[in-house]
N, C-alpha and C positions, 0 to 999 in steps of 0.2 A: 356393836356400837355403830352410830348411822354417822358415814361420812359428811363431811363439812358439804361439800357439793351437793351432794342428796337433799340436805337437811336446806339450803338452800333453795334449791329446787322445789319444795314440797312444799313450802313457803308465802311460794310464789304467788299460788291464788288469792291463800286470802290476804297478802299484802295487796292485793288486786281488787278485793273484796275490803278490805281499810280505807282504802284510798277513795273506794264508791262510797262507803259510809262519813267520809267527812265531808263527800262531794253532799250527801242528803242532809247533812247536820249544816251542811250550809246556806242549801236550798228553803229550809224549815222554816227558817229568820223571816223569806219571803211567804211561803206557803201560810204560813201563820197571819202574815199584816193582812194579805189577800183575805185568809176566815173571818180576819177584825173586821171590814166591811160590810161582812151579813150579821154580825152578832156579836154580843159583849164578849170580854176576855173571860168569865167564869164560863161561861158556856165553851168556849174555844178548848179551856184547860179540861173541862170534864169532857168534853167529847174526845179529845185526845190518849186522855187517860184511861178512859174507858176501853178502848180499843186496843191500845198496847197493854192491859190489865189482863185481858181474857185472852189476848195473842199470845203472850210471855206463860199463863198459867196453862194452855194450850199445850206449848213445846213441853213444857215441866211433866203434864200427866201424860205425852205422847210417848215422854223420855223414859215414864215409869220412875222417876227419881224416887230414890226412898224418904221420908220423909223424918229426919232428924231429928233428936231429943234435944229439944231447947229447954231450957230453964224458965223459971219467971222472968229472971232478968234479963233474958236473953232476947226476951217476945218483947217485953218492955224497951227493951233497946231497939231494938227493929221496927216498931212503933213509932221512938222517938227519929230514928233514921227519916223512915216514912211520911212526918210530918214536917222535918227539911225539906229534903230532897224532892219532894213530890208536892204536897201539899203547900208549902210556902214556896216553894220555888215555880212553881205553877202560877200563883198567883202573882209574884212581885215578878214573871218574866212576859205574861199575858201584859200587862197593865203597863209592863215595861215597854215593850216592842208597839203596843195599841198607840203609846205616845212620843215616840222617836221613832229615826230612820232605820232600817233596815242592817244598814251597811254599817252605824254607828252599835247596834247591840252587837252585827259581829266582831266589832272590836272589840268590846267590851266583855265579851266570853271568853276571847283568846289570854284577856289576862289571868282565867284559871289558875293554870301552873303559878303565876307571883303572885296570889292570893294561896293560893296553899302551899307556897313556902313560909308567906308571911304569918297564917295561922299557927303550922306549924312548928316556927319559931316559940311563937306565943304560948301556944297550947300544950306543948310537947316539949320543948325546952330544945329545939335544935338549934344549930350556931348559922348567923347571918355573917357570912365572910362579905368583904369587902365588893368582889364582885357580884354576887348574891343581892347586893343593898344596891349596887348597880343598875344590876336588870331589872330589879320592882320600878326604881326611879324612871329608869327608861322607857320602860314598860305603859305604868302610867303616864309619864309626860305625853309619848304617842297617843293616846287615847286624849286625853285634854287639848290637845292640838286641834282635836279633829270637832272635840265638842266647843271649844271656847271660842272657834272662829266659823263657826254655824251664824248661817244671815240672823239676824236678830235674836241673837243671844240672849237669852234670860232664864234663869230657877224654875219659871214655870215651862210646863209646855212638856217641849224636848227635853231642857233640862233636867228634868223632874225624872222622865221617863228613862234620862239614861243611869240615872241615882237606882231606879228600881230593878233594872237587868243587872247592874251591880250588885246588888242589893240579893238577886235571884241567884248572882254565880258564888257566893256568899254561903248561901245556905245549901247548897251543893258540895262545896269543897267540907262545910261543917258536918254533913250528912258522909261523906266519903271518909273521913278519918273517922267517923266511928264504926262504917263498914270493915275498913279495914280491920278493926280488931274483930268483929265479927263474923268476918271471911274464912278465920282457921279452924277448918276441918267441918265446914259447909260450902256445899255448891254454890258458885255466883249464882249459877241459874234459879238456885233458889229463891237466892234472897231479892232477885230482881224481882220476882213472882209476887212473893212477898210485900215488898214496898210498893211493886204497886197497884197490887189489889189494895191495900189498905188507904194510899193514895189518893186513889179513884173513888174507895168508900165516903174516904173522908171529904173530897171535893162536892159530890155525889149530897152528901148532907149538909154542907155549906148552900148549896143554893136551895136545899128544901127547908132549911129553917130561915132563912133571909126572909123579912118580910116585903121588899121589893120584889116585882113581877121578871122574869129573865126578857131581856131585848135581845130581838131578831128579825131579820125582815123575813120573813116567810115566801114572798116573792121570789126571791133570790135564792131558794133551795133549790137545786136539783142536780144532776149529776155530776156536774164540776165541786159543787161543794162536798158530796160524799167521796169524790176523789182525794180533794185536798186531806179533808179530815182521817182519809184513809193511808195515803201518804206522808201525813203528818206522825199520825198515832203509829199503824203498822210498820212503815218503814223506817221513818226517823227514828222512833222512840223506841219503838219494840226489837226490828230486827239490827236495829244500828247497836244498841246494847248488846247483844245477843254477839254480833261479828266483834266487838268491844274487848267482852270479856273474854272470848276465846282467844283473839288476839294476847291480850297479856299473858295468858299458859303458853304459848305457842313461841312466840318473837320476845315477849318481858318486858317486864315498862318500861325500861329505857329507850327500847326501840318503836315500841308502839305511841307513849308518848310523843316521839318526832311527828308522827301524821297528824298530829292536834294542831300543828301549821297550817295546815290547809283550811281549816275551818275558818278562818275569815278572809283569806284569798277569793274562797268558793264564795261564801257570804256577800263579800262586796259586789264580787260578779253577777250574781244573781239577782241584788237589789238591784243593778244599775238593768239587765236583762228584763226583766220579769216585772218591774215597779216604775223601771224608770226615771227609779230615783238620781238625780245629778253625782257627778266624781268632778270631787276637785282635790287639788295639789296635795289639799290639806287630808284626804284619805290617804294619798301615797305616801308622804309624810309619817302619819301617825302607822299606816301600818307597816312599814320600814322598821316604826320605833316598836314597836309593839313583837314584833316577830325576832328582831335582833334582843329587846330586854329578855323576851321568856327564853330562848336561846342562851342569853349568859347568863342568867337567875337559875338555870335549873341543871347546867351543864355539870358532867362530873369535876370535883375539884381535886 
């Protein structure tokens, strides 16, 4: 048996390696608005997909994984995962980010965890204890702080845009409970492989049967864009998952969950860094509330 200090110890990198991965998940929010400049969001989302499609199915066949007997229902489900998680969430998170700030979708991810309690309430029949109903309220209120007292506040616009990255972390939390029941006695690495080759298929034929032309400034291609894109897909998407999943076999979700904080620390830093985007009170504010709700909404009780 491997001692407590050892097992510590050994630990250590890839909590090192978690910590980088929330730093890119938070950089992405920016890297992302940055791509919306040369090109629509459906082009953002397939070029992104694309690339952590064939990086992830890469590792898979490097790894030699065997490949497991699924059932009809089983393909069917991962399909329907698929078309969450990747496909609509692609979409309603492009289209999100293309029309709000940076700094406000990373709040609005952070509230993950109180949307998959609240689903799982729903969905699953789990008990909302009193502090539980707490942290979602908290949770949200911080995040409305930050969108209600935006200079010229209106439904359109921003508004709109922050309704859609909600909207995106949505079909993500939806797509991950049904992973979970799917997870037993399959490789994650599989099924990341999986969802998002199919994903990327699926995106991939959304802009070929559209009958509008894809917008892009072609001027503006060239090696900073295939950075971003390649920083976006490869490192955020592909190998952020990848340090993700291992994470949870290694440290457990209870532990691994905690570094899902960072993700809009980094975020806001990096809109204000990289965009330039303004900090005002009402960020600190809202992420105060936002970091303190998922902390008691998800806490052991």
């Amino acid at each position: 048996m491997t001692a407590p200090g050892v097992q510590a110890a050994a630990s250590r990198p890839l909590q090192a390696l978690l910590l980088g991965t929330m730093a890119m998940w938070g950089a992405n929010l920016s890297v992302v608005k940055l791509l919306l400049t040369q090109m629509e969001p459906i082009l953002v989302s397939v070029l992104r997909m694309v690339v952590a499609a064939v990086a992830v199915a890469a590792v898979v066949a490097w790894r030699r994984l065997p490949w497991p007997a699924l059932s009809r229902r089983q393909w069917w489900a991962l399909a329907g995962c698929a078309v969450l998680m990747v496909y609509l969430n692609q979409i309603l998170f492009t289209q999100g980010v293309a029309a709000t700030a940076a700094a406000n979708a990373a709040l609005i991810i952070a509230l993950n965890p109180l949307v998959s309690a609240l689903l799982a309430a729903v969905l699953l029949g789990d008990r909302l204890s009193p502090q539980r109903i707490a942290g979602v309220v908290l949770g949200f209120g911080g995040v409305a702080a930050v969108v209600l007292h935006r200079p010229g506040m209106a439904m359109g616009g921003a508004g709109l845009g922050d309704l859609l990255v909600l909207g995106a972390v949505t079909t993500w939390v939806l797509g991950g409970v049904m992973v979970q029941r799917l997870a037993r006695g399959i490789d994650p690495l599989f099924i990341s492989a999986v969802l998002n080759v199919i994903g990327a298929v699926l995106l991939l034929l959304h802009v070929l049967v559209r009958p509008a032309p894809l917008v892009y400034d072609a001027s503006q291609f060239g090696p900073l864009t295939v950075l971003l894109v390649l920083v976006s897909g490869l490192l955020a998407t592909a190998l952020g998952g990848i340090v993700w999943n291992r994470a949870l076999m290694v440290l457990g979700v209870a532990r691994t969950s905690l570094y899902s904080y960072w993700v809009p620390i980094f975020g806001v830093l990096f809109a204000v860094l990289l965009l330039g985007e303004p900090l005002t009170v009402w960020h600190g504010v809202g992420l105060a509330a936002v970091l303190a709700g998922t902390w008691l909404g998800t806490r052991s009780h």
